[in-house]
C-alpha positions in Angstrom: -27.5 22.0 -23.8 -26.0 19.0 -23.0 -26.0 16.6 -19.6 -23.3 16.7 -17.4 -22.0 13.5 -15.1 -21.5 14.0 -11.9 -18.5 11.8 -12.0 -16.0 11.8 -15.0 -13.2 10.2 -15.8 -10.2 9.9 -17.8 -11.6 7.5 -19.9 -8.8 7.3 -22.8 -5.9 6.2 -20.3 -8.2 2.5 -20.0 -8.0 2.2 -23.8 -5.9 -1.1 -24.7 -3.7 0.8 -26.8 -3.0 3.5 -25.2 0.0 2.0 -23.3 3.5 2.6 -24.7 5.8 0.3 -26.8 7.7 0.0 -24.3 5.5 0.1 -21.4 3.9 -3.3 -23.4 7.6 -4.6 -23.8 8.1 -4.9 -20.3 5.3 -6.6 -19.6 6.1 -9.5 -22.1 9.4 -9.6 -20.2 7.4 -10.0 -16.8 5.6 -12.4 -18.3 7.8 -14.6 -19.4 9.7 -14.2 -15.8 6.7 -14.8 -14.0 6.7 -18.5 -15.6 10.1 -19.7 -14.2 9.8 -21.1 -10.8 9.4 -22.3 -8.2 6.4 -20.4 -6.3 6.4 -19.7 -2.8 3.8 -22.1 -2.4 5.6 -24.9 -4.0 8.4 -24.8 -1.8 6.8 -23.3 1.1 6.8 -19.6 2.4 9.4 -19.1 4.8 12.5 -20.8 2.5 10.7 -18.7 -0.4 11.7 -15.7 1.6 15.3 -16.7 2.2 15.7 -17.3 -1.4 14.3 -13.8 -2.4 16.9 -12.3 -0.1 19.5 -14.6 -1.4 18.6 -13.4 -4.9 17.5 -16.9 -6.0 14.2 -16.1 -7.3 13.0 -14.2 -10.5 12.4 -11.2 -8.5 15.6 -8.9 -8.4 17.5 -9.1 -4.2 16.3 -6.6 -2.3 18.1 -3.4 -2.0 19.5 -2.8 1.5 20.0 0.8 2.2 23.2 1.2 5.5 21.2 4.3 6.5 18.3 2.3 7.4 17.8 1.8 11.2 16.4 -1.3 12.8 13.6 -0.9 16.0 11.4 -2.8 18.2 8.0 -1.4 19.0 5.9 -3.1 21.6 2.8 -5.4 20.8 -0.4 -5.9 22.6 1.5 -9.1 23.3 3.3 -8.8 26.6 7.2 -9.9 25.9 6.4 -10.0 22.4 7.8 -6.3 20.0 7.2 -5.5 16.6 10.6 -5.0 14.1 10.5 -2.0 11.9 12.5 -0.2 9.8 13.0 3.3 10.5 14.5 6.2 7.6 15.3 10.2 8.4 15.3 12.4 6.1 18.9 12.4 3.7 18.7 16.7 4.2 17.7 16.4 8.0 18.1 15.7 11.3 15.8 14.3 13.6 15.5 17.7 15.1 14.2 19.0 11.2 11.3 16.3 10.4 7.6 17.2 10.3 6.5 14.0 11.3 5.7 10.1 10.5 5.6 8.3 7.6 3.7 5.1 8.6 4.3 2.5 5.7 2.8 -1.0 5.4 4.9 -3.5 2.9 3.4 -5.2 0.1 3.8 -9.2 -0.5 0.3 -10.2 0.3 0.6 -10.9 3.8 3.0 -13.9 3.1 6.3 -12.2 1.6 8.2 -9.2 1.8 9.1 -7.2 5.5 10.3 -3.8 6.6 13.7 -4.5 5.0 12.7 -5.4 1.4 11.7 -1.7 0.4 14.7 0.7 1.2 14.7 2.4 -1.8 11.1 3.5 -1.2 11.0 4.1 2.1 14.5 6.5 1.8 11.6 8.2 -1.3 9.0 8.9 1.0 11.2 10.1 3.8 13.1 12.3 1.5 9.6 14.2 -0.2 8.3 14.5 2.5 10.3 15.7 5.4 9.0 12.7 7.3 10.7 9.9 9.0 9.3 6.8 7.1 9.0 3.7 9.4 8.2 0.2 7.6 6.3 -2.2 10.1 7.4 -5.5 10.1 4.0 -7.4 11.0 3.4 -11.1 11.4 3.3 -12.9 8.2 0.6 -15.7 6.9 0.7 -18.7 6.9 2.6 -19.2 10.2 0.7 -15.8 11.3 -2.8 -15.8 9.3 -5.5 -12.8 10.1 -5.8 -11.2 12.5 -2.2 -11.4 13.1 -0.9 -8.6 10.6 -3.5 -5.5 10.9 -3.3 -6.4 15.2 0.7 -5.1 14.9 0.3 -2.9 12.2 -2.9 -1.5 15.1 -0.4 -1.3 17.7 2.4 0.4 16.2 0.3 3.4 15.2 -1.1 3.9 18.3 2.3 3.6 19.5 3.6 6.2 16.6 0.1 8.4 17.9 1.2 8.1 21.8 5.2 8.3 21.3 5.9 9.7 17.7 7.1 13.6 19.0 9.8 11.9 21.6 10.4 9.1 20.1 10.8 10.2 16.7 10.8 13.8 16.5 7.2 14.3 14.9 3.8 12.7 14.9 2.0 10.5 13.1 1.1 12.9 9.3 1.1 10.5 6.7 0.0 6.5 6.3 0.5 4.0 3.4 1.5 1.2 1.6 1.9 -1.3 -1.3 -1.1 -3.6 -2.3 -1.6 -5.5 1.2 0.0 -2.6 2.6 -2.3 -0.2 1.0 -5.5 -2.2 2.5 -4.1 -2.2 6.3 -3.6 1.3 5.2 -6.9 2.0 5.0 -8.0 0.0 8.1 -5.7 0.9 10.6 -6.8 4.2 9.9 -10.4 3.6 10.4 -9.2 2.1 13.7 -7.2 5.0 15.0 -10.2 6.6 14.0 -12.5 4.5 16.4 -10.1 4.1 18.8 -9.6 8.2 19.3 -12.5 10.6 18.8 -10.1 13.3 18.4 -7.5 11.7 15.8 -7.1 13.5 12.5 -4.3 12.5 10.1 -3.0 16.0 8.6 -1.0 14.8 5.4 -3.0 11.8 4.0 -3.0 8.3 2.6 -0.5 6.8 -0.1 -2.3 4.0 -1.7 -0.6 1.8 -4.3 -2.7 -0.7 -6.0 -4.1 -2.0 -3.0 -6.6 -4.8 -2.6 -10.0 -3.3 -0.8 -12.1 -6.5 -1.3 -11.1 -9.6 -1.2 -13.9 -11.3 -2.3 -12.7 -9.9 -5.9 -13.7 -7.1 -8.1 -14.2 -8.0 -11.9 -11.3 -6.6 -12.9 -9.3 -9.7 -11.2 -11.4 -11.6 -13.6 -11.6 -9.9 -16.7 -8.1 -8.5 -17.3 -6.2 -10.3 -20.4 -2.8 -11.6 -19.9 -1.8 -9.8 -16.6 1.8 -9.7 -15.5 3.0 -9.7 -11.5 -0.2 -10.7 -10.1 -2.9 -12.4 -11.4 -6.3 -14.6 -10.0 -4.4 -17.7 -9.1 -1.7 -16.5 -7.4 -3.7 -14.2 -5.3 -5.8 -17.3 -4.2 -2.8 -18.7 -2.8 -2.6 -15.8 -0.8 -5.2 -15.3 0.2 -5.4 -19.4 1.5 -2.4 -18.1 3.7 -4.0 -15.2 5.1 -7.6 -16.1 5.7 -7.6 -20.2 5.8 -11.2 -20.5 7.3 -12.7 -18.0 5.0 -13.2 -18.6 1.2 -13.2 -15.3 -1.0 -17.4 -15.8 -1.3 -17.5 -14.8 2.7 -15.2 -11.6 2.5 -17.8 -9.2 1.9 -17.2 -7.4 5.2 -15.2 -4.2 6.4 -13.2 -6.5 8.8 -10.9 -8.0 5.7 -12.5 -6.1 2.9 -12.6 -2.2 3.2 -14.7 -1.2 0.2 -17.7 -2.7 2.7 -16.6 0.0 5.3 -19.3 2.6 6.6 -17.6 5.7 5.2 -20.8 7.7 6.7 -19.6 6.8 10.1 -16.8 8.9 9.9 -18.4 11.7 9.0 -18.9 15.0 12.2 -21.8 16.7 13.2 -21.4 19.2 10.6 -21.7 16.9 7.5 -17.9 17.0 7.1 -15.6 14.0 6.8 -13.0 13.3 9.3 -11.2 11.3 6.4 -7.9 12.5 5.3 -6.9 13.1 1.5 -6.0 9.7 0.0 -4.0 9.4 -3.1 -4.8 6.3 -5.0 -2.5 5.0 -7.9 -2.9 1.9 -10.1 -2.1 0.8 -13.1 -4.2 -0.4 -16.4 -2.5 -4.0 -16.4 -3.2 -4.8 -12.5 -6.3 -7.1 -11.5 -6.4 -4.7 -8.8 -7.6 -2.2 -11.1 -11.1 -1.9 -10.0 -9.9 -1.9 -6.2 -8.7 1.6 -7.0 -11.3 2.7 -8.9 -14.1 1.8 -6.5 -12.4 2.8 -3.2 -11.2 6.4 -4.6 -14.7 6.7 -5.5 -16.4 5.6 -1.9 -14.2 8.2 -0.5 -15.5 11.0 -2.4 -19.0 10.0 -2.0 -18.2 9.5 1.8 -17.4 13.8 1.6 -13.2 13.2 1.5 -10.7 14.2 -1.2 -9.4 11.5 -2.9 -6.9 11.8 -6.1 -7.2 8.7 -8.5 -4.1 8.2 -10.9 -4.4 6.0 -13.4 -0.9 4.7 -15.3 -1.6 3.1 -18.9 0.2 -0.4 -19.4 1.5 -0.4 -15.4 1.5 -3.8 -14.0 1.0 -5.0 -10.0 4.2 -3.8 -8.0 5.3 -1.3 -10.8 6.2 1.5 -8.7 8.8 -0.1 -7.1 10.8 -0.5 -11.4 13.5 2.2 -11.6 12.4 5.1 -13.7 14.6 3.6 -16.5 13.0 0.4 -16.7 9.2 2.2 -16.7 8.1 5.9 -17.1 4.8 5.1 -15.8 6.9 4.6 -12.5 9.1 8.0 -13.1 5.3 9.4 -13.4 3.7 7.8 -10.1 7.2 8.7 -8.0 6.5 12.1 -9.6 3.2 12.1 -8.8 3.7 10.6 -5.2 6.2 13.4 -4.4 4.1 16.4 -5.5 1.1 15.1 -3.2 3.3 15.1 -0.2 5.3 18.1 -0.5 1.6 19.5 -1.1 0.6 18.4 2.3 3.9 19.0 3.9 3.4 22.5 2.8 0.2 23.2 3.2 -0.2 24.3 -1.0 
């Protein structure tokens, strides 16, 4: 009789070869794009920006969807309101949705907004039955921490408070992209301080977020990674946190993997956690972000579902499904979890 492990994994999709041909192709091309300048740093963050929307940098010009509606939510900040982006259903009217899509943008807290993921957002909305509204939070360096989690904060309690008149459903889903997969995670612990009685019925979408920013070995031990790699998420993290080198991040304010998970738990034993889906791919440094958090969340008594996409590099789910199957597989995969939770199978 042999010994069984009370965890398991799919241990053959972190095999160096078992990416495709041309999974491995595109990240030579990403590579080779991620060489030809300038950086945002070199040229400074807020003309970066203008030259990603103006289609002057390696990265393709954001998509702008004419469905996509433009609103202000108000901040803690008196006189001061939040811009987000705001998608219905393409099969429904307001009067049909089942409730909020809360998303946080990637761009690690220096680049991106509510208007650079369209495509995405239109995604979620559509699988899900949900209106999917992008917050468009303060951005480091002009806005370091605690600026960006304090708006993404307020408009959830907002969407918790106002989401059935205002937008025809409340608050069911939360998630994000990399920076917006960690606010994920912590505004929801802070809905879940802030209101003993908050549960969040559909779940968490978490795309290869970064849950400790003091780094996980994978940001140092991964060979020739595309998108994202060690250096350029020290810049960021310069912006975001300039009084705090990575050493001195070991704490659930900035990092989440440090959260007590136990706190959360009822009287009963249970968690008051919702089901999280975490996706990553092999060829991310954020790798073992993934890994470790899906993990915590299962030890802490919560579902979590950990998918794993072989040769997939930081960002990847936002490639058309021609350009990578691994993203045709995650969108697949993203859009079976939420009609599961829409629907209650």
């Amino acid at each position: 009789m042999s010994l069984d492990s009370d965890l398991t994994i799919a241990a053959h999709k972190f095999n160096p070869g078992a990416s495709s041909d041309k999974a491995e192709k595109l990240l030579d091309q990403l590579r080779h794009v991620g060489k030809i300048g300038p950086t945002w740093w070199d040229v400074g963050a807020e003309r970066y920006r203008q030259m990603r929307l103006n289609g002057e940098t390696p990265t393709p010009k954001p998509t702008i969807l004419p469905q996509g509606r433009d609103i202000l939510i108000p901040s803690r900040e008196a006189g001061r309101k939040i811009p987000c982006r705001l998608f219905y259903p393409s099969h429904s009217s307001r009067d049909g949705v089942k409730g909020v899509f809360l998303h946080f943008h990637g761009g690690g807290w220096v680049l991106m907004s509510e208007a650079t993921s369209d495509p995405l957002l239109q995604f979620y909305a559509d699988v899900s039955d949900c209106v999917a509204l992008s917050v468009g939070y303060r951005l480091a360096p002009e806005h370091p921490f605690p600026a960006a989690p304090e708006d993404c904060f307020d408009v959830a309690e907002y969407i918790v408070e106002h989401g059935g008149r205002e937008f025809g459903g409340s608050l069911r889903f939360i998630g994000g992209e990399s920076a917006g997969a960690q606010m994920s995670v912590m505004t929801t612990f802070q809905l879940f301080r802030s209101r003993p009685t908050f549960s969040l019925p559909g779940g968490l979408v978490l795309n290869f977020g970064v849950y400790d920013l003091s780094l996980l070995p994978s940001a140092f031990t991964l060979k020739k990674p595309a998108m994202l790699d060690r250096d350029i998420m020290g810049q960021f993290h310069k912006a975001f946190l300039p009084a705090r080198p990575p050493a001195e991040c070991k704490d659930a304010s900035v990092s989440p993997l440090y959260e007590q998970l136990e706190d959360f738990r009822m009287g009963n034993g249970d968690s008051r956690l919702p089901k999280a889906l975490f996706i990553c791919g092999t060829a991310d440094p954020l790798l073992d972000d993934s890994v470790f958090m899906s993990v915590k969340w299962m030890m802490a008594g919560a579902e979590a579902i950990l998918k794993i996409y072989e040769g997939a590099p930081h960002s990847f789910i936002a490639f058309s499904a021609e350009t990578s199957d691994e993203a045709r597989r995650a969108k697949a995969d993203v859009k079976t979890f939420l009609s599961e939770q829409v629907n209650g199978r």
